[in-house]
C-alpha positions in Angstrom: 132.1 31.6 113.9 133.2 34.0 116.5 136.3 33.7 118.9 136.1 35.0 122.0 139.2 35.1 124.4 139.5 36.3 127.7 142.1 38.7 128.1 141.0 40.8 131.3 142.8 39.8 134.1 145.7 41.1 136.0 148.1 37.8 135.8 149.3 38.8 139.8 151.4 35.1 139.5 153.3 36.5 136.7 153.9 39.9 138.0 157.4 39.9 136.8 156.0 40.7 133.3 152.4 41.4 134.0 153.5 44.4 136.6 153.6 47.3 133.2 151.3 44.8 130.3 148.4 42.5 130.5 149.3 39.1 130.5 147.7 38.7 127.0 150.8 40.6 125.8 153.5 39.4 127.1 155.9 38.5 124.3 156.7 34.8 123.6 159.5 35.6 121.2 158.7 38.2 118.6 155.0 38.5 119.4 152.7 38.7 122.7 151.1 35.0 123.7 147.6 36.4 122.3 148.8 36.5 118.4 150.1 33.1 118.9 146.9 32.1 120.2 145.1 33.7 117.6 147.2 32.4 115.1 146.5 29.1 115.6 143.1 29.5 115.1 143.3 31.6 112.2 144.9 27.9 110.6 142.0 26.3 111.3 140.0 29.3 109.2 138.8 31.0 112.4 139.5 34.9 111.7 137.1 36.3 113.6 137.7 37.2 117.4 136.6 39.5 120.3 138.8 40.0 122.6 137.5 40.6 126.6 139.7 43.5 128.1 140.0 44.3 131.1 143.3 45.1 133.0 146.0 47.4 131.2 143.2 46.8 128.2 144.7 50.2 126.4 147.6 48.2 125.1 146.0 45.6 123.6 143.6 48.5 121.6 146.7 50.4 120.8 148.6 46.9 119.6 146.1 46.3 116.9 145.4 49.7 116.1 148.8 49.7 115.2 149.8 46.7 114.3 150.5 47.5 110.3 152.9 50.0 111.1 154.1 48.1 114.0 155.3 44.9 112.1 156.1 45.8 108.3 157.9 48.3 106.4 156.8 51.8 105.2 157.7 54.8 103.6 156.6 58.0 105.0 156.4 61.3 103.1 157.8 63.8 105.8 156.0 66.8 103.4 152.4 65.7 103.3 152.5 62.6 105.8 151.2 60.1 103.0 152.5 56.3 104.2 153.2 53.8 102.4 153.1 50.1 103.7 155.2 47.2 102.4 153.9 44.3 104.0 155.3 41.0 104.0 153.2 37.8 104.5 149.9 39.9 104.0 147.6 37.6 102.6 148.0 35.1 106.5 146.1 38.4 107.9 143.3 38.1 105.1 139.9 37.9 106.8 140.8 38.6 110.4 138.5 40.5 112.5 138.9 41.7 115.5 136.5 43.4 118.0 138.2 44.9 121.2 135.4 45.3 123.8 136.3 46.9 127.4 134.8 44.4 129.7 135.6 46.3 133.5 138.8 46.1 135.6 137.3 43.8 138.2 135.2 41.6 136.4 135.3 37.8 136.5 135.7 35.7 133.4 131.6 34.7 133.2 131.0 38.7 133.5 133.4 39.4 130.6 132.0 36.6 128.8 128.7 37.8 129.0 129.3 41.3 128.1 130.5 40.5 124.6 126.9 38.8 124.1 126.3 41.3 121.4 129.1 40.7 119.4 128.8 36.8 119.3 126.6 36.1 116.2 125.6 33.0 115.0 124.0 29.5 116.6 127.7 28.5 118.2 131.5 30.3 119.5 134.7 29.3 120.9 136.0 30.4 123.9 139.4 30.5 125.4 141.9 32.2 127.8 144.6 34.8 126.6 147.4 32.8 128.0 147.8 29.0 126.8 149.5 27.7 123.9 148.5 24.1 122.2 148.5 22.4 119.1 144.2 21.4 119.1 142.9 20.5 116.2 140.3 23.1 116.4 138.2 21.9 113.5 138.3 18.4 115.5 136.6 20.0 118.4 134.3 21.4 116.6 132.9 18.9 115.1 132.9 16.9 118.4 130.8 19.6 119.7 128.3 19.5 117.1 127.9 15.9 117.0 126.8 15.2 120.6 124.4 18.1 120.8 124.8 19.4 124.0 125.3 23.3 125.2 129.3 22.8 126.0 132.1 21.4 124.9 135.7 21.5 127.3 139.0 20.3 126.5 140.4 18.1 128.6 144.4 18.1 128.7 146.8 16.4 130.9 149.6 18.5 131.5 153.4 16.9 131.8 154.5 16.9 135.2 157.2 19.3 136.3 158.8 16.7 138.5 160.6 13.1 138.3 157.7 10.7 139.5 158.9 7.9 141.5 157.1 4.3 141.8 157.6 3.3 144.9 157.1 -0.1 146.7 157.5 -0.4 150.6 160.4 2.3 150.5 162.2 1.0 147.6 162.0 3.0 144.2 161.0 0.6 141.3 160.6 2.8 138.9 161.8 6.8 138.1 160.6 8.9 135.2 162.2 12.2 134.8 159.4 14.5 134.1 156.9 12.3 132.2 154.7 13.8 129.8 151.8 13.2 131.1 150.3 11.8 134.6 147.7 12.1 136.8 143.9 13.0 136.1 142.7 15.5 133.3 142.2 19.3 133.4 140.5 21.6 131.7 142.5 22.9 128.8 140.7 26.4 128.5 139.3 25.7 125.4 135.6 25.3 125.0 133.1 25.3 122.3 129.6 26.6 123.6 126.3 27.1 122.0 124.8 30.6 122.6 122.2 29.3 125.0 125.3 29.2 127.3 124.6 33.2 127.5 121.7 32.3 129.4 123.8 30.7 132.3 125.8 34.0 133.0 125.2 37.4 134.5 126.7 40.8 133.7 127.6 40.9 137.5 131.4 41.9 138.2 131.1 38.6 140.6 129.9 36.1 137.8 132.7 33.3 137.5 132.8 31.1 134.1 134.2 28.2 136.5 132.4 28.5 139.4 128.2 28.6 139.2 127.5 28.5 135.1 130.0 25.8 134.4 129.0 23.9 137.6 125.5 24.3 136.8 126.3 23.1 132.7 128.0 20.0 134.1 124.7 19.0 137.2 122.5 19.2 133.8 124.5 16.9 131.3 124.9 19.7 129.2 128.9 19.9 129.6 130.9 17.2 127.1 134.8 17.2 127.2 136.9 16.5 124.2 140.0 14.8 125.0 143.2 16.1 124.1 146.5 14.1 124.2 149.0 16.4 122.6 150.8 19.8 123.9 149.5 21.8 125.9 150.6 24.9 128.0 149.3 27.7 130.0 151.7 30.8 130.8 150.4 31.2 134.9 154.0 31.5 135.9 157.3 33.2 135.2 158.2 29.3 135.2 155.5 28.3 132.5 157.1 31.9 130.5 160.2 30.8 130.5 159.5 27.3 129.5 157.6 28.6 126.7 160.2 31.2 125.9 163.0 28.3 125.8 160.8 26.5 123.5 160.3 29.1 120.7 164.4 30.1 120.9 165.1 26.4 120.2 162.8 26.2 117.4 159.9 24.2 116.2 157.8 24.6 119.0 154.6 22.0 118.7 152.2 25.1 119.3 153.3 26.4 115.8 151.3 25.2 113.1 151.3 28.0 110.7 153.8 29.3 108.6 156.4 31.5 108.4 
């Protein structure tokens, strides 16, 4: 089953980082946010992805081009240019695929979406954004997806608050919870299982927005289901949200990280 992720856009609330790389690769310790992304599906047995590029686009092509060479050992012979890779952990990179399709600069995430039609085979894909971190039980949403039968599946996630809720009665504070894990209603979480008719729903337009008109139009119909999530979740839309990440991984064990070392 194909991966897509969406790994166009320009990331102008994180222009701190995103000002000379897409978003996609911005680092979250040793690696950019897309491998650990991609990683976590891989646990699950998903190695197969297509990545939508867009903005700065080049990079990513050039990372995985590269990415032996990049991130292992190797011996080169000067005289005749023969290299030699020693490669360390090889086998977690067993069975990954990766197409790199050039979606357009300006185009919206439906548009992107529906231009890597081609290279989504098979009766169902998963779809998500280049820029949040959780630890989903991907095999969990799958199977919610195929059990209710219906064109879409959406995560639903609540995310922690950034702030110290107060319960308030008349003007007195009863109650104060520094930063509590979770309030308020849910959101999507960005990651969505779809059946191929979903291609139907889009256009190849620069304009076409997955989360305006086709998603919209998914959920009027009774065709959208969402799968509840109740652990960590994360997106990176801020230099706030990459330095919260970034704290994470330095202290160690961050929840996000289910495979191995």
């Amino acid at each position: 089953m194909k991966v897509v992720i969406l790994c166009g856009g320009q990331g102008t609330r994180l222009r701190e980082e995103t000002e000379f790389k897409p978003k996609a690769m911005v680092e979250i310790g040793h690696m950019p946010i897309l491998m650990h992304i991609m990683k976590c599906y891989a646990h699950y047995g998903y190695k197969e992805f297509v990545l939508c590029l867009g903005y700065k686009g080049e990079q990513i092509k050039d990372y995985f081009y590269r990415y032996e060479m990049l991130t292992t050992d190797f011996t080169i012979d000067l005289h005749n240019k023969d290299v030699t890779f020693h490669p360390r952990n090889a086998m977690q990179y067993e069975g990954w695929k990766i197409t790199l399709a050039d979606t357009g600069l300006n185009a919206m995430t439906g548009a992107r979406l529906r231009r890597v039609e081609k290279y989504v085979s098979g009766d169902l894909f998963m779809l998500t954004y280049g820029d949040g971190v959780t630890n989903l039980n991907i095999n969990e949403l799958l199977d919610f997806h195929k059990c209710h039968g219906k064109i879409g599946t959406v995560t639903g996630v609540v995310p922690p608050s950034r702030y110290g809720e107060l319960l308030i009665e008349q003007d007195r504070v009863v109650s104060f919870m520094e930063k509590p894990d979770a309030v308020g209603s849910a959101i999507s979480g960005g990651y969505f299982v779809f059946s191929r008719e979903f291609f139907n729903y889009l256009d190849d337009g620069d304009g076409c927005v997955l989360e305006k008109l086709p998603l919209e139009r998914l959920a009027k119909e009774g065709q959208l289901k969402v799968f509840h999530h109740k652990g960590f979740w994360q997106c990176m839309d801020t230099f706030r949200d990459y330095n919260y990440l970034k704290d994470m991984w330095e202290r160690g064990n961050p929840p996000w990280k289910l495979w191995p070392d």
